[in-house]
C-alpha positions in Angstrom: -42.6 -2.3 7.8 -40.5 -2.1 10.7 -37.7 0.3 10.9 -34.8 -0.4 12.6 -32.7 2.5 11.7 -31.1 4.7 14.8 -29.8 8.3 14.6 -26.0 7.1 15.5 -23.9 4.9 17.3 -24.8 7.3 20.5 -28.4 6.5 20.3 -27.8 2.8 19.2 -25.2 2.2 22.4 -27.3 4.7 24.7 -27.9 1.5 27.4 -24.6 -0.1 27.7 -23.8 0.2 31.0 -20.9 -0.7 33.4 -20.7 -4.8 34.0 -22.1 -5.6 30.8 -21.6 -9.0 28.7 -20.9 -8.0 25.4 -19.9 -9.6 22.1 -18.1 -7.8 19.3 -17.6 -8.9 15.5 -14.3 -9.3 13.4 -11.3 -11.4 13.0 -8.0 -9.5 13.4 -8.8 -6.4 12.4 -11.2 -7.4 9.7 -14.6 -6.3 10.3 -14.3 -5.0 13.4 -17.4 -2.2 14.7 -15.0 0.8 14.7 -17.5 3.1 15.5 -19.0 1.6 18.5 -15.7 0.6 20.1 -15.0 4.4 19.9 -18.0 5.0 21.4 -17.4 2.6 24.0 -14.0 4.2 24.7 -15.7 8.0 25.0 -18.4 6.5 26.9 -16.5 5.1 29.6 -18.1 2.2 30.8 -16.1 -0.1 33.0 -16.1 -4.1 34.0 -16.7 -5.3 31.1 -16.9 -8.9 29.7 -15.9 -8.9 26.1 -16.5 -12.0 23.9 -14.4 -11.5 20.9 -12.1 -13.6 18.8 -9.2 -11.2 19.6 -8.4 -8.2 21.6 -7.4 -5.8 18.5 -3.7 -4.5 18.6 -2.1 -2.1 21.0 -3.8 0.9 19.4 -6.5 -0.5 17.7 -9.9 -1.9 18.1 -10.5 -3.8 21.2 -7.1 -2.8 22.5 -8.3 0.8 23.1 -10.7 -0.3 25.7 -7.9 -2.4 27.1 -5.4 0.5 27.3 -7.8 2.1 29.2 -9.1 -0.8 31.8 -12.6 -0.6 30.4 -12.1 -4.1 30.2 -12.5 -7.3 33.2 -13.0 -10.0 31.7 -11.9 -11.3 27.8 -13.1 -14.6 26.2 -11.6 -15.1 23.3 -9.7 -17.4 20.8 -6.5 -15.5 20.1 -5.0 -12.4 21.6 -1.6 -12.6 19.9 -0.9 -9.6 18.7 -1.6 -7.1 21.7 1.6 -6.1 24.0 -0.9 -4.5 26.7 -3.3 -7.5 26.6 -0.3 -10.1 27.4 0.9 -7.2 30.2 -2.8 -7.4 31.8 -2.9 -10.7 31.9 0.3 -12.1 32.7 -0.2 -9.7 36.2 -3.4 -10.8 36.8 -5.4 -7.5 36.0 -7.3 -9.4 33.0 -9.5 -12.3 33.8 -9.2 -14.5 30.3 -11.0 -17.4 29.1 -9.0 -18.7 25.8 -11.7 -21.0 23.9 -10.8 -23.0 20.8 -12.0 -21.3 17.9 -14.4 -23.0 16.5 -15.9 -23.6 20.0 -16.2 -19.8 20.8 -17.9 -20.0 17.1 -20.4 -22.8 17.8 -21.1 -21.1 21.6 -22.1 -17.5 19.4 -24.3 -19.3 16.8 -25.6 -21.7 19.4 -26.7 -18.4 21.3 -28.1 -17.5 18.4 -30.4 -20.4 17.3 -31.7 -20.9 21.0 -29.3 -23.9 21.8 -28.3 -24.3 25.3 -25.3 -26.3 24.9 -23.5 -28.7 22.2 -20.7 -31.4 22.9 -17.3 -31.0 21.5 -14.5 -32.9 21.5 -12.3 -30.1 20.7 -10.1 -28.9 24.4 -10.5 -32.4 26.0 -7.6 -33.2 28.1 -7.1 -29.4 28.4 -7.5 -26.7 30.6 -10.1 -25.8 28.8 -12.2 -29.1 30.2 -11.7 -28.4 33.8 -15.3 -28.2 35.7 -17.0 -29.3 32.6 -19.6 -32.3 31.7 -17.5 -35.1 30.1 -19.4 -38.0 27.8 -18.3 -40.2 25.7 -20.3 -40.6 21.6 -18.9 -43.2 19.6 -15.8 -43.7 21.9 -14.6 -40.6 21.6 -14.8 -37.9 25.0 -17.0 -35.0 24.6 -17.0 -31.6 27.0 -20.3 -30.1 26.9 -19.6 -26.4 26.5 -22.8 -23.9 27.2 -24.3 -21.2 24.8 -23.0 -17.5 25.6 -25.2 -15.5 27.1 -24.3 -11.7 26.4 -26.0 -8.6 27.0 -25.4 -6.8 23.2 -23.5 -8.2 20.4 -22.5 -5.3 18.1 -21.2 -6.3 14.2 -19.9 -4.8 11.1 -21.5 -5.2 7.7 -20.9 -3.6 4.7 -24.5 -3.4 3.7 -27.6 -3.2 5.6 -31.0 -2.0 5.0 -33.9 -0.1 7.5 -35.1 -3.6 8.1 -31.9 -4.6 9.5 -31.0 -7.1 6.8 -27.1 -7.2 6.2 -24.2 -8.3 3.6 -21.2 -8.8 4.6 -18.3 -8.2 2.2 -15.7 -10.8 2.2 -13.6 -12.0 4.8 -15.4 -9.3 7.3 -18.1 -11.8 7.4 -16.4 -13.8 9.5 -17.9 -13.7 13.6 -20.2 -11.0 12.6 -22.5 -13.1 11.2 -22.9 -16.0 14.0 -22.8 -13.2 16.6 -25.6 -11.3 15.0 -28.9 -12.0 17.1 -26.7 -14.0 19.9 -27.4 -11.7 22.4 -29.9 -9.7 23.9 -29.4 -6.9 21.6 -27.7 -6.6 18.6 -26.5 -3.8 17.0 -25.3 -3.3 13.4 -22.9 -0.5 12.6 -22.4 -0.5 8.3 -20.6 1.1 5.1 -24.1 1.5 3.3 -27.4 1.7 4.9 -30.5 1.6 2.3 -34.4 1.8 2.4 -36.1 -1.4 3.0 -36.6 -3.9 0.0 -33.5 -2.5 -2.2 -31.6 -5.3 -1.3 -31.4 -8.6 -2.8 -33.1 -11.4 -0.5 -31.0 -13.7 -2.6 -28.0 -11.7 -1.4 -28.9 -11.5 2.2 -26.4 -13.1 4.8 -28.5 -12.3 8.2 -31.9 -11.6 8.0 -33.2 -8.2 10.1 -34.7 -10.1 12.6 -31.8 -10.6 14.3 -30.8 -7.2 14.7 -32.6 -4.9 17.2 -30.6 -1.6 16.1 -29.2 -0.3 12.7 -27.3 3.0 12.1 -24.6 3.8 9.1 -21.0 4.3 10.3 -18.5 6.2 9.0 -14.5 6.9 8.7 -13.6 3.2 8.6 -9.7 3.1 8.7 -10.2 -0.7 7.7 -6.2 -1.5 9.3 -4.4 -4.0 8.4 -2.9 -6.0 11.4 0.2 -7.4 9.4 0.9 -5.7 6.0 3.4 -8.3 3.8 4.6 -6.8 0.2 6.3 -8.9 -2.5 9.7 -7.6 -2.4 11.0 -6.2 -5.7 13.3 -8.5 -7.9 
């Protein structure tokens, strides 16, 4: 059987190199590879192009390659909750590309499945139309958006085995899952790595063909981007 399993995060990010397109899983903080954005970080690659649906928080996940200018370029959905992110790019240091979230979805899991391009009529009449195909189906105008096309996309499962199968747990499933096998390489960081054929196929939510590279993480700090308590009565 083939056995995806890498030493470490080192070894599974050894090729990243400067200029790279590359996608990273998790919503918010949910999910997020927290071991290979540190790795990132340490490894100081520069001019990137980051396809994520946020940039992390000011300290936190994608927002520690940002406070160091790791990163050009960042497509993404929302980027609300970063100080040093809105600083970048409201002086022009940051290119952005702000796509409608479920079209920065479709564009990963298109990449995935082989699909060049898809119609949508979500960000007609928008900035986000400009240059763009128009047609019309059923009445109704369509922008055709293409497929991304990244160098590595690098998730976070809970579970994975040698094989490269993976569970996600939860909400964390989230972009992790359509990013998986959307770009050249994909790497898996995960809670829990096993021996091929201990997990359930029935239980599976990406099958290890997908994934090029699997190692286990470790010291998740799993933050929470905006804790609200019930107050007491």
């Amino acid at each position: 059987m083939i056995n995806k399993k890498v030493a470490g995060v080192k070894e599974a990010l050894a090729d990243i190199k400067d200029g790279m397109t590359i996608m990273l899983g998790g919503f918010g903080l949910c999910g997020i590879p927290e071991n290979s954005i540190a790795e990132l970080v340490e490894k100081n690659v520069t001019g990137l192009t980051c396809i994520s649906n946020n940039a992390g928080v000011d300290n936190f996940g994608l927002g520690l390659l940002l406070q160091k200018r790791q990163i050009k370029k960042m497509i993404s959905s929302y980027v609300g909750e970063n100080a040093e992110f809105e600083r970048q790019m409201l002086s022009g240091e940051l290119d952005v590309e702000l796509t409608p979230q479920g079209t920065l979805a479709e564009k990963c899991r298109a990449a995935q499945m082989g699909i060049p391009g898809f119609y949508t009529p979500a960000g007609y009449g928008t900035e986000v139309a400009e240059g763009k195909e128009v047609r019309d189906f059923k009445g109704k105008p369509h922008i055709l958006e293409l497929a991304f096309e990244a160098d590595f996309a690098i998730v976070k499962a809970w579970k994975g085995d040698e094989a490269g199968n993976l569970i996600f747990k939860g909400t964390a499933r989230n972009f992790n899952a359509c990013m998986a096998g959307a770009a050249k390489i994909t790497v898996a960081e995960v809670e829990e790595l096993v021996p091929a054929g201990e997990l359930d196929p029935n239980e599976i939510h990406v099958p290890g063909i997908f994934v090029k590279r699997i190692f286990q993480g470790k010291n998740y700090e799993k933050r929470i981007e905006q804790r609200t308590v019930r107050t007491k009565s």
